[in-house]
C-alpha positions as CSV (number, residue, x, y, z in Angstrom):
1,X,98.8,155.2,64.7
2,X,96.1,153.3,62.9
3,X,92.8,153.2,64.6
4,X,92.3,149.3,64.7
5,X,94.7,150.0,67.6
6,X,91.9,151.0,69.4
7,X,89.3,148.4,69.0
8,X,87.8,145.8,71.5
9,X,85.1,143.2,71.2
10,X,81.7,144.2,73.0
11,X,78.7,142.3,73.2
12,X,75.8,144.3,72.5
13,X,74.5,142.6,76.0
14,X,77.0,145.0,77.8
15,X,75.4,148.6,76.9
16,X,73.4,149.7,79.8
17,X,70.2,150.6,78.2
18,X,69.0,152.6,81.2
19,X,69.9,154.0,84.2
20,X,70.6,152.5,87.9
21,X,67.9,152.9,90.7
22,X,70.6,154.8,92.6
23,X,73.8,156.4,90.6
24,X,75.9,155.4,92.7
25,X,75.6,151.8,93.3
26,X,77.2,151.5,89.5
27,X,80.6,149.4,89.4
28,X,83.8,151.1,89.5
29,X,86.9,149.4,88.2
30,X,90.5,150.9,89.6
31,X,93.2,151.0,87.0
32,X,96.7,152.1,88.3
33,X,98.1,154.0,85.0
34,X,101.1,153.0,86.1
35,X,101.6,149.4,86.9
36,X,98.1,148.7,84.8
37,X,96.6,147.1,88.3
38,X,93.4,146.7,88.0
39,X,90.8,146.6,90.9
40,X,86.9,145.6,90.7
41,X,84.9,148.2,93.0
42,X,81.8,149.9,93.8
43,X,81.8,153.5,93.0
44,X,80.8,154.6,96.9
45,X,84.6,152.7,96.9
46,X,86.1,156.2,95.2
47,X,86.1,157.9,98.3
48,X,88.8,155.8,99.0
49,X,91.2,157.1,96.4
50,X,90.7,161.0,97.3
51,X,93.6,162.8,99.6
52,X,93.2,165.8,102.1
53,X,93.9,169.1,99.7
54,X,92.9,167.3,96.2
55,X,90.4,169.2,93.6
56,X,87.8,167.2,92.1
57,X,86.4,168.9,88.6
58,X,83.3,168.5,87.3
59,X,81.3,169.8,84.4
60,X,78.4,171.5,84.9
61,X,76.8,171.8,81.8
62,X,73.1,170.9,81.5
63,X,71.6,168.8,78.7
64,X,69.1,170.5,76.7
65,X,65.5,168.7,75.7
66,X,66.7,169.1,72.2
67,X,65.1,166.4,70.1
68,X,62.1,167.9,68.7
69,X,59.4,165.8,66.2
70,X,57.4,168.0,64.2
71,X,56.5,168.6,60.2
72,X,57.5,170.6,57.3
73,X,55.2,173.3,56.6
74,X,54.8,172.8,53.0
75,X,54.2,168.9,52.6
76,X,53.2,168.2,56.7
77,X,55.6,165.5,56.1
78,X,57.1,164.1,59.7
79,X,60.4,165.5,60.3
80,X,62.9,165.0,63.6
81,X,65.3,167.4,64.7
82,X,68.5,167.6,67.1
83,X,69.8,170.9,68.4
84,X,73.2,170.8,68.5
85,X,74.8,174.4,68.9
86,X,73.7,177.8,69.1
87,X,75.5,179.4,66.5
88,X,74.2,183.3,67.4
89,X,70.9,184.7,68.5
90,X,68.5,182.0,67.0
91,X,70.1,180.7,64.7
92,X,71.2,177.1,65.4
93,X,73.2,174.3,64.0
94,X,71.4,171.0,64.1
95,X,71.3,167.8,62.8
96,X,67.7,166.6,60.8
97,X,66.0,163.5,59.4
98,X,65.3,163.0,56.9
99,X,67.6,165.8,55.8
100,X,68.1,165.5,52.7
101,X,64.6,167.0,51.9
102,X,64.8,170.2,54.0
103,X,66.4,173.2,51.5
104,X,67.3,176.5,52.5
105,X,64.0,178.5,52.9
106,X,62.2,175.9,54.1
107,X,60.3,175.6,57.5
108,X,59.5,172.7,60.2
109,X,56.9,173.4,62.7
110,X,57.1,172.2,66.2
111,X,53.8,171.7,68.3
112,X,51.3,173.0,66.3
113,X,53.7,176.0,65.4
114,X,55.2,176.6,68.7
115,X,58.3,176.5,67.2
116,X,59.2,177.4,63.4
117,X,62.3,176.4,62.5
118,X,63.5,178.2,58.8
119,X,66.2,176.7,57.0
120,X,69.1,179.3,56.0
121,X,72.5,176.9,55.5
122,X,72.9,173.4,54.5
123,X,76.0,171.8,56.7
124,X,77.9,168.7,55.9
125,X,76.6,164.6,57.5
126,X,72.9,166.1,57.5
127,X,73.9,169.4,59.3
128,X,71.8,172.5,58.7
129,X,71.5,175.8,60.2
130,X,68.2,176.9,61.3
131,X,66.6,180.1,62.5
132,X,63.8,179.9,65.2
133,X,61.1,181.6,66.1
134,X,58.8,181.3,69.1
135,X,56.9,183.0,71.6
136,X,58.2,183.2,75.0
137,X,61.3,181.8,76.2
138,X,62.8,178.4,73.9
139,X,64.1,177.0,77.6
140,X,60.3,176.9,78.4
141,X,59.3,175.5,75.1
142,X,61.9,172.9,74.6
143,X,60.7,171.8,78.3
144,X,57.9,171.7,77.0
145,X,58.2,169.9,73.6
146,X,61.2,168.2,73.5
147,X,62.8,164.7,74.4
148,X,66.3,164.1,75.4
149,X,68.4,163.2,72.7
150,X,70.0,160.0,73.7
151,X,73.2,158.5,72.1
152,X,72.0,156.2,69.1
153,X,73.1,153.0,70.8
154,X,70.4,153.6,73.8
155,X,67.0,151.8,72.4
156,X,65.2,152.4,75.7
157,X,63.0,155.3,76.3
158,X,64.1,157.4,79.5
159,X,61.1,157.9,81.8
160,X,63.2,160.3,83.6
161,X,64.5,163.0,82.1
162,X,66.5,163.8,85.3
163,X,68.8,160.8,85.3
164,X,70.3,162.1,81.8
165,X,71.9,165.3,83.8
166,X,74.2,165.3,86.8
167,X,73.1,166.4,90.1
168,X,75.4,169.8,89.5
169,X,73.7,170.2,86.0
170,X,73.6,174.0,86.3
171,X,74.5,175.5,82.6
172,X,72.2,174.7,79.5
173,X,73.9,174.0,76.3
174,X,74.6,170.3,75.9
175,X,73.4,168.4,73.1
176,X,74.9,165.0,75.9
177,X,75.3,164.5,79.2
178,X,78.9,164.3,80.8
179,X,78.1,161.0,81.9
180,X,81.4,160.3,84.4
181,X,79.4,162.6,86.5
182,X,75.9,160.8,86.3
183,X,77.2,158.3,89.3
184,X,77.7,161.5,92.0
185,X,74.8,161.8,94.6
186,X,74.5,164.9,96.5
187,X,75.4,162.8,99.6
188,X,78.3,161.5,97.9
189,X,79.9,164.4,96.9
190,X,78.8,165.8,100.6
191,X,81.3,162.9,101.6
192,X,84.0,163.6,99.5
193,X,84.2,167.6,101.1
194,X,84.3,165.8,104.1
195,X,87.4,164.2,103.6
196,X,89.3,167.9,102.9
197,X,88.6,167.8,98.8
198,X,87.7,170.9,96.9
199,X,85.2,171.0,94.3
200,X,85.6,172.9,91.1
201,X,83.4,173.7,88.4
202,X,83.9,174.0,84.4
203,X,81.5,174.2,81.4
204,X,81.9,172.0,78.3
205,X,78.8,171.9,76.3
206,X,79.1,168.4,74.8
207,X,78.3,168.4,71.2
208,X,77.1,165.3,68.9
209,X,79.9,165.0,67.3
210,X,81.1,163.3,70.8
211,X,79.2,159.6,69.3
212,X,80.5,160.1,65.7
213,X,83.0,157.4,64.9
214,X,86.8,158.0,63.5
215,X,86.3,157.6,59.9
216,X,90.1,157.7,59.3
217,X,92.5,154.9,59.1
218,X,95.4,157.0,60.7
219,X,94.2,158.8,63.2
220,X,96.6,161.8,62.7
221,X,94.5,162.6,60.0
222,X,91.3,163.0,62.3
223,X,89.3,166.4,63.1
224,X,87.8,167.0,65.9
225,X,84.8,168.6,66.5
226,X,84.3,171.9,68.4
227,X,82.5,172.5,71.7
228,X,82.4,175.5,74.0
229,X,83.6,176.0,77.0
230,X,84.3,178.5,79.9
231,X,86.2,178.5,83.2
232,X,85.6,181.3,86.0
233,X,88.4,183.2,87.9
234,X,87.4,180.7,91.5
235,X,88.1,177.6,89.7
236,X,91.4,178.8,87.9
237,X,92.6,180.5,91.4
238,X,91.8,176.9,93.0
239,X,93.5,174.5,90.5
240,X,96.3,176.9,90.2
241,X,96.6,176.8,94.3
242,X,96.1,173.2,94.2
243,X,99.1,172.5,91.6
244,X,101.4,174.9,94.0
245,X,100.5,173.5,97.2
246,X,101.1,169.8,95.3
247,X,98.2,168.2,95.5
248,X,96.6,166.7,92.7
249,X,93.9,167.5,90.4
250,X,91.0,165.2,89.8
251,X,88.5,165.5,86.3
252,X,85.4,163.7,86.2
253,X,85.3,162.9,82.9
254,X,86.7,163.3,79.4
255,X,85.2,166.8,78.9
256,X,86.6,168.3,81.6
257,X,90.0,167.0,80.9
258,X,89.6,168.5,77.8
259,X,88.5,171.9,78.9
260,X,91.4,171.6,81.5
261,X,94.2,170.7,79.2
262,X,93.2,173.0,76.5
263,X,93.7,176.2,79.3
264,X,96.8,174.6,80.0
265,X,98.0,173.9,76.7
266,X,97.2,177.7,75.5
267,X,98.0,179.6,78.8
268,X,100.7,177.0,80.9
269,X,98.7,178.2,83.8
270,X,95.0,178.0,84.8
271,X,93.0,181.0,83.6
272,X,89.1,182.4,83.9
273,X,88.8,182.0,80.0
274,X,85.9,180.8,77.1
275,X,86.1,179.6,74.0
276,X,86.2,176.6,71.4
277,X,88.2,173.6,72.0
278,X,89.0,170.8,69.2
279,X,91.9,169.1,71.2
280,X,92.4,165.7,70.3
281,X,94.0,163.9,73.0
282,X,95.7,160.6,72.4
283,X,98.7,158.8,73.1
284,X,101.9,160.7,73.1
285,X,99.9,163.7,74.4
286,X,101.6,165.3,77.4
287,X,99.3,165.8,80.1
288,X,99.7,169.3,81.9
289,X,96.5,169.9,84.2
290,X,95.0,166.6,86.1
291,X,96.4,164.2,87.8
292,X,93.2,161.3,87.9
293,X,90.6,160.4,85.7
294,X,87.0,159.2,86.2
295,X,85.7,158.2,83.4
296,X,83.1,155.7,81.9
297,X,83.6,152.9,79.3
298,X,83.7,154.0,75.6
299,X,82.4,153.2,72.0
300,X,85.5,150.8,70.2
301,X,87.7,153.2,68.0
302,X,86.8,156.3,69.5
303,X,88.3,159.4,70.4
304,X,87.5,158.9,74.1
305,X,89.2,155.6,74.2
306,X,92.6,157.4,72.9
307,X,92.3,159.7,75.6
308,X,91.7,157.1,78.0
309,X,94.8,155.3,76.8
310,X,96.9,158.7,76.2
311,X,96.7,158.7,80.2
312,X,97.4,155.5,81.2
313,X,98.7,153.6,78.0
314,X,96.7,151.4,75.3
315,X,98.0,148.5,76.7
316,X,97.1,148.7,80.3
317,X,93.5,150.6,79.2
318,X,92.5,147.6,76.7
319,X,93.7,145.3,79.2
320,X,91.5,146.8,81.9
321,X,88.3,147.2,79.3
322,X,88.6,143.3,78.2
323,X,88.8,142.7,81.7
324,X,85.2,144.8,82.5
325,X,83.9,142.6,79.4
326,X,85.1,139.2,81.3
327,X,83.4,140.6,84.3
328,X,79.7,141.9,82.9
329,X,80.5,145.4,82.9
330,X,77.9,148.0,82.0
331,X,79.3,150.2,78.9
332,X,78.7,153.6,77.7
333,X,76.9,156.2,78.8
334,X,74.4,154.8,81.3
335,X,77.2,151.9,82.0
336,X,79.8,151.2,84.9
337,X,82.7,153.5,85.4
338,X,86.5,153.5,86.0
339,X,89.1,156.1,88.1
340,X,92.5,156.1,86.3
341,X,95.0,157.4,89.2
């Protein structure tokens, strides 16, 4: 399938350059993945869609302060760097600019030598691996030093770092926020275990390579990118009563429907499990574990559109994205969302 398939006009107008007062007084557009009805809606509406006995998922990884601005050592020269995964100990792979002027053995200092970051293996698209050192703990330092690192289409500065993680942010690892999940209040998600829904609990750390466009024509031919993830024996014992009492499954988001199909893809049954996922999900793709979707509005020709469409169809998911255009939308990550059900 080419990958013009999945493109869409969007005015730049449309991307939500910050954050909503309240999360959850974003728009929520209902698509039927059947019929390809589509519904305009508030998301406080969602509570509407949820039955006695469902599961709701969510992913509780936390987004790390990882963007750090700092110098190299030898020239002072200005340097900026983005942590993207820890590879072992701390040693980390991470994205730099400028990169192409940081070699192996060479080191970047982070406020006033806070943090030394050594260069040990160049990586491909400006990748390297570095090895830190620092006194104390780096959760304390990175607090301390470093910004949130924002997709590239966000201009705006975020005055509060707080509105780039969920209310449930609980694990640190993500280089993103799993931003389906930035609309839930504590109240709201209060309300929805009032109505008889179970929550449940997975960890994707989301890695950059979530914003990097398809650079394939065919998009058989695409690799995806890694990320960790890890499940715990509650929440496999809860989605696997959930599927055997038939009632349905819920995932908040693209990376939890990810995590979820890959444990059902490897296992054919929910199981406490960690690892690396690259599962690309797109059209054709048989879906084992969920049942609904909440998701927000994606980039044009990117792997999170074919997933989107992979659970409804193209048709009726293009459909239902021109149609958020006609209606002034809010796209991407701090943007409007949908539930696909």
């Amino acid at each position: 399938m080419n990958i013009e398939a999945f493109d869409y006009d969007l005015p730049e107008s449309l991307i939500a350059q910050t954050p909503l007062k309240a999360r959850d007084t974003s728009r929520l557009l209902f698509l039927n993945k059947t019929t390809g009805d589509i519904e305009d809606l508030h998301f406080k509406d969602i509570l509407r869609f949820f039955r006695p006995g469902d599961t709701l998922v969510l992913n509780d990884t936390k987004v790390m302060p990882a963007r750090l601005f700092g110098v190299k050592v030898e020239t002072n020269a200005q340097v900026e760097m983005l942590m993207l995964t820890q590879i072992e100990g701390n040693d980390w792979e991470v994205l730099l600019k400028p990169a192409k002027r940081i070699k192996v053995g060479q080191s970047l200092s982070f406020g006033d030598g806070k943090i030394i970051a050594t260069c040990i293996k160049t990586l491909e698209q400006g990748g390297r691996v570095m090895r830190l050192t620092y006194d104390g703990i780096l959760q304390e330092r990175l607090d301390e030093l470093g910004e949130m690192p924002l997709p590239p289409y966000i201009k705006e500065r975020l005055d509060d770092k707080d509105r780039y993680q969920t209310v449930y942010a609980k694990e640190t690892g993500s280089a993103a926020a799993p931003t389906a999940g930035l609309h839930f209040t504590d109240t709201l998600l209060e309300e929805v275990q009032n109505k008889g829904v179970r929550l449940a609990f997975v960890t994707l750390h989301v890695g950059l390579g979530t914003f990097r466009p398809v650079s394939v024509e065919n998009i058989d031919d695409h690799k995806m990118h890694s990320e960790y993830y890890t499940v715990s024996q509650e929440t496999a014992d809860l989605l696997n009563q959930t599927h055997a009492e038939g009632h349905r499954i819920i995932s908040v988001g693209t990376t939890t429907t990810r995590t979820l199909e890959t444990i059902r893809r490897d296992y054919d049954t929910f199981v406490a499990t960690s690892g690396w996922t690259d599962i690309f999900i797109y059209p054709g793709f048989e879906f084992k574990a969920i049942d609904g979707l909440i998701t927000n509005f994606h980039l044009p020709k990117s792997t999170l559109v074919m997933l989107v469409s992979a659970f409804s169809t193209r048709q009726y998911v293009l459909n239902a994205y021109r149609h958020a255009v006609q209606e002034g939308y809010r796209f991407f990550s701090f943007g409007d969302a949908m539930i696909i059900i």
